[in-house]
N, C-alpha and C positions, 0 to 999 in steps of 0.2 A: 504493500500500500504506500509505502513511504519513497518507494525508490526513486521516481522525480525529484522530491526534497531534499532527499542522500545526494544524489549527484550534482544538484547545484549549490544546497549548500558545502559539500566537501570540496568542490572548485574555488567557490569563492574564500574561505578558509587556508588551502593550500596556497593559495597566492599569498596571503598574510602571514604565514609560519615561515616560508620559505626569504623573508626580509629578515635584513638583521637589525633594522631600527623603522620603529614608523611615526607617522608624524598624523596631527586630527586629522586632516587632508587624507591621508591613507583610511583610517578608521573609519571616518564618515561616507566614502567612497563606496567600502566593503558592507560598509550597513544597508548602505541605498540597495545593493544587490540581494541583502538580507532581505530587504523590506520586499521588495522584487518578488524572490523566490517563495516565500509566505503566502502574498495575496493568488499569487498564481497556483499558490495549493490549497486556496481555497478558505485561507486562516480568515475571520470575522475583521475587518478594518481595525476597530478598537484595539483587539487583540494586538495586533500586527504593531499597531502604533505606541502601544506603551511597553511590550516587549521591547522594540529598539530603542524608547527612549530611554529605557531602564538600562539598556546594554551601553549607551553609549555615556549615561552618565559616571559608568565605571570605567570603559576602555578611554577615556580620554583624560583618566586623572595622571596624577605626575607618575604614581608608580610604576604604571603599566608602560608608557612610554621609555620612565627608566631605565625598565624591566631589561636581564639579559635575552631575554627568548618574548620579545613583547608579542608575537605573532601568539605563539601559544596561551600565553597571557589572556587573549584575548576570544581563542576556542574554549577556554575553560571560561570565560565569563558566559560565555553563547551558551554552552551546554549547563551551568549551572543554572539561568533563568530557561533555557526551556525545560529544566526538571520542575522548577519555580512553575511555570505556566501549566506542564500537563497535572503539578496538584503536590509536589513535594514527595511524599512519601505513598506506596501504594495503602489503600483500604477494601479489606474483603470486605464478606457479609457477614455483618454483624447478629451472631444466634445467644446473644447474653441476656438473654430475658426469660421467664417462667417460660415454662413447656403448655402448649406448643405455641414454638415461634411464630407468628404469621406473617409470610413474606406474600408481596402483595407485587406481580406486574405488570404494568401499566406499558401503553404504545399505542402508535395508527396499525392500522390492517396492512397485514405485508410486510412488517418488522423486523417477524422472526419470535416471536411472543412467545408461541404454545410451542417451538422448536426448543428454545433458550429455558422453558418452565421445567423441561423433560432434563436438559442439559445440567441443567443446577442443580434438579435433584439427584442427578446420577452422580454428579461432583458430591453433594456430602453424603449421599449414602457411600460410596465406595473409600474417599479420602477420610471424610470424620465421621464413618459409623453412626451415623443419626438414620434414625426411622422417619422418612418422607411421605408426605402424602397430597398429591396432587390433585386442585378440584380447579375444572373448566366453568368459568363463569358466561361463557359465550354463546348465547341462545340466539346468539343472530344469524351469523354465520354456520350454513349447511356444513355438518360433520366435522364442527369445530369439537366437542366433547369426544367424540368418535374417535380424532384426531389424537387427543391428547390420553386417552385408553389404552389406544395400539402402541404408542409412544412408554406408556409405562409399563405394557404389556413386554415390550423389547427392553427394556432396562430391566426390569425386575422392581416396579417400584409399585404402590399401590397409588391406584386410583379413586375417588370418592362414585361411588354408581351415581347411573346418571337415572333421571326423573324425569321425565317429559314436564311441561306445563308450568316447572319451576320459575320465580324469577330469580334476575343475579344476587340481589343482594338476600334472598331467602337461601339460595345453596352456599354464599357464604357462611353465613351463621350456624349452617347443616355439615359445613365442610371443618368448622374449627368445634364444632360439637362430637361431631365424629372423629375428630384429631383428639380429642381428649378421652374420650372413652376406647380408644383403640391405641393409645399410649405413645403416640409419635411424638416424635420431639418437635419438627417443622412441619409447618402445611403452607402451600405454596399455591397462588390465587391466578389463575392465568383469566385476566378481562377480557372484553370484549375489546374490539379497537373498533376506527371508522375511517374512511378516506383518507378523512381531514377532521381538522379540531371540529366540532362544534358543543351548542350547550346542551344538549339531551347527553353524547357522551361526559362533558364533564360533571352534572346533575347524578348520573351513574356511579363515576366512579366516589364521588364524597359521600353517597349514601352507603357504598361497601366498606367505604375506610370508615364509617360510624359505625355497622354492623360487626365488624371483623378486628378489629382495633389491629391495623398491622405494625409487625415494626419494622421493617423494611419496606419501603415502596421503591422499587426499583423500576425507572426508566427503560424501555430498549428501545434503540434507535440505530435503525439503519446506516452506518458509518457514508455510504454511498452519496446520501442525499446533501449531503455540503451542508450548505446553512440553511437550509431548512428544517434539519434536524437541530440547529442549535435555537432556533425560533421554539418549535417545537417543546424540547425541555424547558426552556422558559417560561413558557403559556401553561404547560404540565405541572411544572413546578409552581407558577403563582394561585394556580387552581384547585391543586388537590395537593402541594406539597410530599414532591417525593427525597428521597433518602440517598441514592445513587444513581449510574446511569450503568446499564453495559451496553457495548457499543457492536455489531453483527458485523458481518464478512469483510471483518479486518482482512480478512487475505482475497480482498477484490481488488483492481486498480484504481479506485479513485485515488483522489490524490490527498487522503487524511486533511485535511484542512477540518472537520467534523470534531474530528479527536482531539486536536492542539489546542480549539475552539472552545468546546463545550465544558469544561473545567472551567475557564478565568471566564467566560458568560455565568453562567450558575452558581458557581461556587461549588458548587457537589461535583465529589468523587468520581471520576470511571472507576468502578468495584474489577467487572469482569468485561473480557473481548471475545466473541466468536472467531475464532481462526478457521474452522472449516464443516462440512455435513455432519461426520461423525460425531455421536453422542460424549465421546473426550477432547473432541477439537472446543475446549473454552478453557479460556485462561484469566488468570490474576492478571491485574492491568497494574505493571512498575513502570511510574513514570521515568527512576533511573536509565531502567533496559531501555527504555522506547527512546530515549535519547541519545544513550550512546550508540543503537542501533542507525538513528535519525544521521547522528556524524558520524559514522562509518566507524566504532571504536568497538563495533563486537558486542557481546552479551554472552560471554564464559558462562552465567551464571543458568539460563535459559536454555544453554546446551546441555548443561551438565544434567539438570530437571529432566530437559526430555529424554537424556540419555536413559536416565535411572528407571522414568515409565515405559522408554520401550525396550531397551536392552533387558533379555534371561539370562541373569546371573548364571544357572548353569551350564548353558550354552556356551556364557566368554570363555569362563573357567574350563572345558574341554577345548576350546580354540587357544585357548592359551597353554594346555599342555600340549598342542599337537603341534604347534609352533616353537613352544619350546624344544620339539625334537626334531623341528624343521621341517613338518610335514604340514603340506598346504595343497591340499586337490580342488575341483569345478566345484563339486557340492560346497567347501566352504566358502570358495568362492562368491557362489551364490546366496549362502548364508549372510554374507557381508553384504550384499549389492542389495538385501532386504531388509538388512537395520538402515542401512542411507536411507532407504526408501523413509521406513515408518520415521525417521528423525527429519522429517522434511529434504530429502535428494540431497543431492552436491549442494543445490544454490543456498538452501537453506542453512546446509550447516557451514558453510561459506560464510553468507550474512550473520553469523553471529559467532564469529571466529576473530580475534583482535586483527584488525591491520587485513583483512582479506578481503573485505567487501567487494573490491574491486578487481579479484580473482574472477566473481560472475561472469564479466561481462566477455573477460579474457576466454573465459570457459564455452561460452555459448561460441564467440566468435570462430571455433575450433569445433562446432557440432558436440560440443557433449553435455548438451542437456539431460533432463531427468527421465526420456524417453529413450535414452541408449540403456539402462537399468533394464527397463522393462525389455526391450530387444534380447539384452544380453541374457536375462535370464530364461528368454522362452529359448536361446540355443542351448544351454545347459539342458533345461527339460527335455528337450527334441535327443539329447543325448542317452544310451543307455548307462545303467549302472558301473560297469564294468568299466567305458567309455570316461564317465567323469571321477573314475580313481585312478585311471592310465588314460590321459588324453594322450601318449603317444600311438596307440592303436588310431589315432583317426587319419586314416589315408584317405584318396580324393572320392572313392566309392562312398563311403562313410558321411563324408563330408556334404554331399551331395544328397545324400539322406537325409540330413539334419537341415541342411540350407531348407529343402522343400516344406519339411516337418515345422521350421521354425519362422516361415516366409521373409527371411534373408538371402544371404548369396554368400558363396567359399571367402570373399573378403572380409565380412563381418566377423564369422569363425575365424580367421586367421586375426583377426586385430584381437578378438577375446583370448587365443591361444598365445598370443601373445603378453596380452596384459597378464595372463597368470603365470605365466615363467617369469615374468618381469617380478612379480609378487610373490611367486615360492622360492623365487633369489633370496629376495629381501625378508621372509621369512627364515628362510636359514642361516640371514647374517644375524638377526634378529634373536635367535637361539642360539645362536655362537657360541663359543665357549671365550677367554680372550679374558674381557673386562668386562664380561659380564651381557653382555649382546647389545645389539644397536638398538633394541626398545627401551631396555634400561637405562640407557644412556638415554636416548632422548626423554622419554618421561623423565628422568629423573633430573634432565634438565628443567623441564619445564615446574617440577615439582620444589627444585631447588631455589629458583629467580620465585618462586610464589610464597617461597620459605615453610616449604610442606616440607613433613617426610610419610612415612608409610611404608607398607608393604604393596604387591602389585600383583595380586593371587599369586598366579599358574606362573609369572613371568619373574615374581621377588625382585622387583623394582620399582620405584620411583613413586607411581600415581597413588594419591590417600583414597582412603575407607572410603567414599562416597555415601555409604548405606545410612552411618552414624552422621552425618552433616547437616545440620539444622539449618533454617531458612538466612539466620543470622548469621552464619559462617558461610553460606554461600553468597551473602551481600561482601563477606570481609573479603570473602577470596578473588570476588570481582577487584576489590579496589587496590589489593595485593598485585593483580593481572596488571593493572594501571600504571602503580608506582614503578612495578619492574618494565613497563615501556612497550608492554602487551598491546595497549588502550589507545596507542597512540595511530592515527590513521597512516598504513605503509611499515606499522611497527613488524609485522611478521610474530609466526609463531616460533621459538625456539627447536632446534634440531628438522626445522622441518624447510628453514631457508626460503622464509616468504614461497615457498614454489615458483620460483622461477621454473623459465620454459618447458621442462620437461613432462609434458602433457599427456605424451601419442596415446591413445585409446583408450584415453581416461587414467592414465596415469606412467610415467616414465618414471624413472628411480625413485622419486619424490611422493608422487599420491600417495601410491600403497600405503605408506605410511599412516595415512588417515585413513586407508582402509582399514588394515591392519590392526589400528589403534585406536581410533575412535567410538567405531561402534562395537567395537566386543572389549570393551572396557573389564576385567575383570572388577571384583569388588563391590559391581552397584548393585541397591537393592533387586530383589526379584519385582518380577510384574506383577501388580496388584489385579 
């Protein structure tokens, strides 16, 4: 969503670090571009205008000019007012009240309402064990209750039965009555929406919020719709008074101006963001992450998260003993090209990698998007058994089998059979004996500059415990990434040599590396 904003403002930025003195003339300049790249992502004018004025009444004082690295100086003034603007600190949802909580969703039709209702309850019943229970307050819309049934039906959550002839605010009151005698901690109020505002919807919803007494009203609003959506919260907010907002298909292309916006409009929180269809694609909304994301400086901490949710601890732990003995065939192969996948592909885990951002753009430009994964793994499949534990068995008869089976051609196969001699190279330098192998050594670079130590399962090196790391040590570890020069945009990762060139078919001496290392992390918790 952000990636317009990334790229202009990481230009304009990089023009100012790369000075060794600047003068208000330089600073005022770079703002004006600042101001520039904002309105064209859609940021709210106001917004836009007291952000720079607030940036510029710090980068133009004596010290910053002083300053030995004034360029820099003045990225950390940027980044620390847009953490300022997306809210400071992130905020969940708040469940600190008598049982049962009542969380109350409010929005226009087409939102993403009854999606996000399904979404949050599956987020605390699986993350904090709370007993959920979800009631469709939407008698307007054809097989909106239906909707959200089949929805709890697929989670496993309970749904309140539904009653023909009901009105909303009567299965309210039915919904937090039956929360209470059926012992659930939270019940969760999916409303009606409509077009557009009007006053019978808002008449609606303040008669639920008197029936239901919620303690969370939480907002959703379609990230897509610019300022309209911060209109929206506004009118939401002065009319029924809500509590948060979360924000849906954060991972569309608009151009976030929504998100940057609707914080310093409102005053209320972004709690949660929809990132995608699946019932786990919603997340904690960190205004830190989304900024250092915003200036190209990575999100360690958001990788490591999603590492821990999709990587099987016992899966790295036998990839890490079979690499420790230097063994690396097609199946694990493709076991790896399937954790890229579930952690968001290359681009993804790219973008929230210190100093790589602009590794994407490198990547695509060379064809290897996140649709060479998908390729690659239907030639593995097209292969037999015997086939991906000795790919030296595939002669051109073979090959030609699998091309048809996998609807590629002998070249694709030979770039795959390639990339994994290239990768059970470096798995067996990996396993080495020596000084201890080249994973060690790198992790334990990287562990080192972060001033970790630990153990590394199956490999006895370098990378920490992940399983034991609280939310608080994963903010410290972020800023640890920073100070060691991680955080910085072009910083590169340790042992892994920024990646230069070495690309071919998804990876020449250097990827693997990440393949290798990143998603079969031993250590992280198991999948919940």
């Amino acid at each position: 969503m952000f990636e317009n904003l990334q790229d202009r403002l990481g230009s304009i930025l990089n023009g100012l670090t790369g000075r060794g003195a600047l003068s208000e003339a330089d600073v005022s300049a770079a703002l004006r571009e600042v101001r520039r790249a904002l309105l064209e992502a859609d940021v709210a004018l106001d917004v836009v205008r007291s952000f720079t004025d607030r940036v510029r009444e710090k980068a133009v004082g004596a010290e910053i000019l002083k300053s030995i690295k004034p360029g820099q100086m003045v990225v950390k003034i940027v980044h620390d007012e847009l953490i300022e603007m997306l809210g400071g600190e992130g905020v969940g949802i708040d469940l600190h009240a008598a049982a049962p909580v009542v969380v109350m969703m409010v929005g226009l039709q087409g939102s993403g309402k009854t999606t996000t209702t399904a979404k949050i309850a599956h987020r605390l019943s699986t993350r904090e064990k709370k007993k959920v229970l979800m009631a469709s307050l939407d008698t307007r819309r054809p097989a909106a209750q239906e909707q959200l049934r089949q929805l709890g039906a697929q989670a496993n959550i309970d749904t309140l039965p539904i009653i023909s002839g009901q009105s909303p605010t009567d299965i309210a009151a039915r919904a937090v009555q039956a929360a209470k005698l059926g012992g659930h901690d939270v019940v969760i109020l999916d409303t009606a929406g409509r077009t557009h505002i009007d006053e019978p919807l808002m008449v609606e919803m303040a008669d639920i919020k008197k029936r239901s007494n919620p303690h969370e009203i939480l907002l959703v609003a379609d990230s897509l719709t610019g300022q309209d959506a911060v209109n929206l919260a506004r009118s939401f907010d002065e009319r029924v008074g809500i509590t948060g907002l979360v924000l849906t298909r954060m991972d569309g292309d608009g151009r976030g101006g929504a998100a940057l916006s609707m914080r310093a409009v409102t005053g209320k929180p972004i709690k949660l963001i929809g990132v995608g269809e699946k019932m786990s694609e919603l997340e904690e909304f960190h205004p830190r992450r989304i900024a250092d994301r915003i200036l190209g400086m990575g999100d360690i901490v958001s990788l490591v998260e999603r590492a821990a949710e999709n990587i099987d601890a016992e899966k790295a732990a036998a990839m890490a003993a079979k690499m420790a003995k230097g063994k690396f065939d097609l199946d694990d192969l493709a076991d790896q090209l399937r954790q890229m996948q579930k952690m968001g592909g290359m681009g993804g885990i790219m973008g929230m990698m210190p100093g790589m951002a602009g590794m994407k753009d490198k990547m695509a430009a060379a064809g290897l998007d996140d649709r060479l994964f998908g390729r690659q793994i239907a030639i593995i499949q097209s292969m037999t058994t015997a086939e991906r534990a000795n790919p030296d068995l595939l002669k051109h008869s073979r090959k030609k089998r699998i091309a048809a089976g996998s609807g590629t051609d002998a070249a694709a196969i030979n770039k795959l059979l390639k990339m994994h001699r290239q990768m059970a190279d470096m798995m067996k330098m990996m396993g080495g004996k020596g000084k201890g192998g080249m994973m060690k050594q790198m992790m334990g670079g990287l562990a080192g500059k972060m001033g970790l130590g630990g153990g590394m399962g199956g490999m006895g090196g370098g990378m920490p415990d992940l399983s034991n790391i609280d939310p608080r040590q994963l903010e410290a570890l972020q800023k640890q990434a920073e100070a060691a020069g991680l955080g910085k945009p072009g910083g590169g990762m340790p042992g892994l040599g920024g990646l230069p060139g070495g690309l071919s078919g998804l990876g020449g001496a250097k990827l693997p590396g990440l393949g290798g290392g990143f998603p079969g992390l031993p250590g992280l918790p198991k999948k919940k």
